[in-house]
C-alpha positions, 0 to 999 in steps of 0.5 A, a space after each residue: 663872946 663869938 656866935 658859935 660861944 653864944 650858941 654854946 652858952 645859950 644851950 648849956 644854961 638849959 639843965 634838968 634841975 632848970 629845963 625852961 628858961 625865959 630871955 632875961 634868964 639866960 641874958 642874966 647868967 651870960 651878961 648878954 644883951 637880951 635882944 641878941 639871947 633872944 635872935 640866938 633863941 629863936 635861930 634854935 627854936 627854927 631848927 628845933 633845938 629848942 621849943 618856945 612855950 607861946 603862953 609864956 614866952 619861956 623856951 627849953 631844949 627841942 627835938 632835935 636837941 633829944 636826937 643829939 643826946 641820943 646820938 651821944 649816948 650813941 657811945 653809951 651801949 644803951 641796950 646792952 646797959 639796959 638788958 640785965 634789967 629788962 631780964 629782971 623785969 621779965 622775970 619778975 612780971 613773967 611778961 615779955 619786956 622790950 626798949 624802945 628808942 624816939 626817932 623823929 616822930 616814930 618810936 623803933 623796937 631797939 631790944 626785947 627779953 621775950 616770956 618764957 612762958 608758951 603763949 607770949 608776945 614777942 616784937 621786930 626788932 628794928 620794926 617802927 611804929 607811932 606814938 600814939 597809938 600803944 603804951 610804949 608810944 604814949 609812955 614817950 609822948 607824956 614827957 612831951 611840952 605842950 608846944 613839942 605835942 602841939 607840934 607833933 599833933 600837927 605832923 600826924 594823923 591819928 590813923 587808927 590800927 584797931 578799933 581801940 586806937 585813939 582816933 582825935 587829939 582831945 582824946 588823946 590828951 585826956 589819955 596822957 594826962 591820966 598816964 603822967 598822973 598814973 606815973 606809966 602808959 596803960 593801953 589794951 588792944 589800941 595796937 595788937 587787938 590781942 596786946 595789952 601793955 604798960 610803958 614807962 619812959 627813959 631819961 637821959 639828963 634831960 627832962 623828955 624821955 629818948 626810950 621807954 620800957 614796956 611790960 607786953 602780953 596777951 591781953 587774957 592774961 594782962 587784964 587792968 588787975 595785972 597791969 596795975 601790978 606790973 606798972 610800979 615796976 615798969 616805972 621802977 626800971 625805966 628809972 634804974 636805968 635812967 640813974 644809970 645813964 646820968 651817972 655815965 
């Protein structure tokens, strides 16, 4: 098998059925030495491609591998797949909805379906902003790997942008690990210190999220009582397109 066929093959035997592997694994199914799966692993695992757990030794597809997906989809209108669903989801929570794309280690507005109601929240499209900080940031940061938080963890500060923001990374892990047992990201006030929000993410046909929907309003209005109304369907329309995507 030539280098560029063994990258190839390393990288296809990562699916979403099977989103981490171990050397023996992939050696197994390519009847490739293990030493040259695991030269061609961490090659990948240097340009971010895939990420190693170090506790187990087992690797699965990285960051940069989302942007290429990402970039594939790019031939998919994701926005405007997205938006008769975000409309229902407007219409139904009565709350404005907007869809957020994973660059880097940023989250950008990408499209919103605003409230028709007087007072409502509306975004800047094209206008970034961190994941740690708001629902829609934490809905993308929950389906991260431990190794892929770690390594993000070690490229940000936690810059607090209200008094409500998460300001240290144990702090920051308990809040994840409450959203993914959740099922959504539930924030007021860490972003807009008049926002309140619920998050869910966006999956291609992997297992890290490249988008996620958010439900957004005044925090008056969104009290706990109407978040925990809108977070199923939040979650149940991050997931219709998701099932769409895959289907493409």
């Amino acid at each position: 098998m030539q280098s560029v066929e063994r990258v190839a093959g390393v990288l296809l035997c990562f699916t979403r059925g099977e989103p981490e592997l171990g050397v023996t694994d992939i050696a197994q199914r390519l009847d490739l030495p293990k030493s040259a799966v695991h030269r061609v692993l961490e090659a990948l695992t240097k340009t971010g491609l895939t990420t190693k757990e170090q506790e187990r030794g087992r690797y699965r597809l990285g960051p940069r591998a989302t942007e290429l997906s990402l970039a594939t989809l790019g031939t998919v209108d994701v926005r405007a797949l997205a938006l008769p669903v975000m409309e229902e989801l407007r219409d139904t929570t009565g709350e404005t909805v907007t869809l957020s794309f994973l660059i880097g280690s940023m989250r950008v507005y990408v499209a919103q379906a605003e409230s028709r109601q007087d007072v409502r929240m509306t975004v800047e499209v094209g206008r970034r902003a961190p994941l740690y900080a708001g629902a829609s940031g934490r809905a993308l940061l929950m389906t991260f790997t431990e190794t892929e938080l770690d390594q993000y963890l070690d490229e940000v500060e936690l810059t607090p942008l209200t008094e409500h923001t998460v300001r240290d990374r144990d702090t920051l892990r308990e809040v994840l690990a409450a959203d993914r047992a959740r099922g959504y990201a539930d924030s007021r006030g860490e972003r807009d210190a008049y926002a309140a929000a619920v998050a869910a993410p966006i999956t291609g046909r992997g297992s890290r999220a490249f988008a996620c929907f958010s439900v957004c309003g005044p925090h008056a209005r969104l009290a706990e009582a109407a978040r925990e109304t809108c977070g199923p369907a939040v979650v149940a329309a991050a997931a219709t397109v998701s099932e769409m995507l895959r289907g493409t």
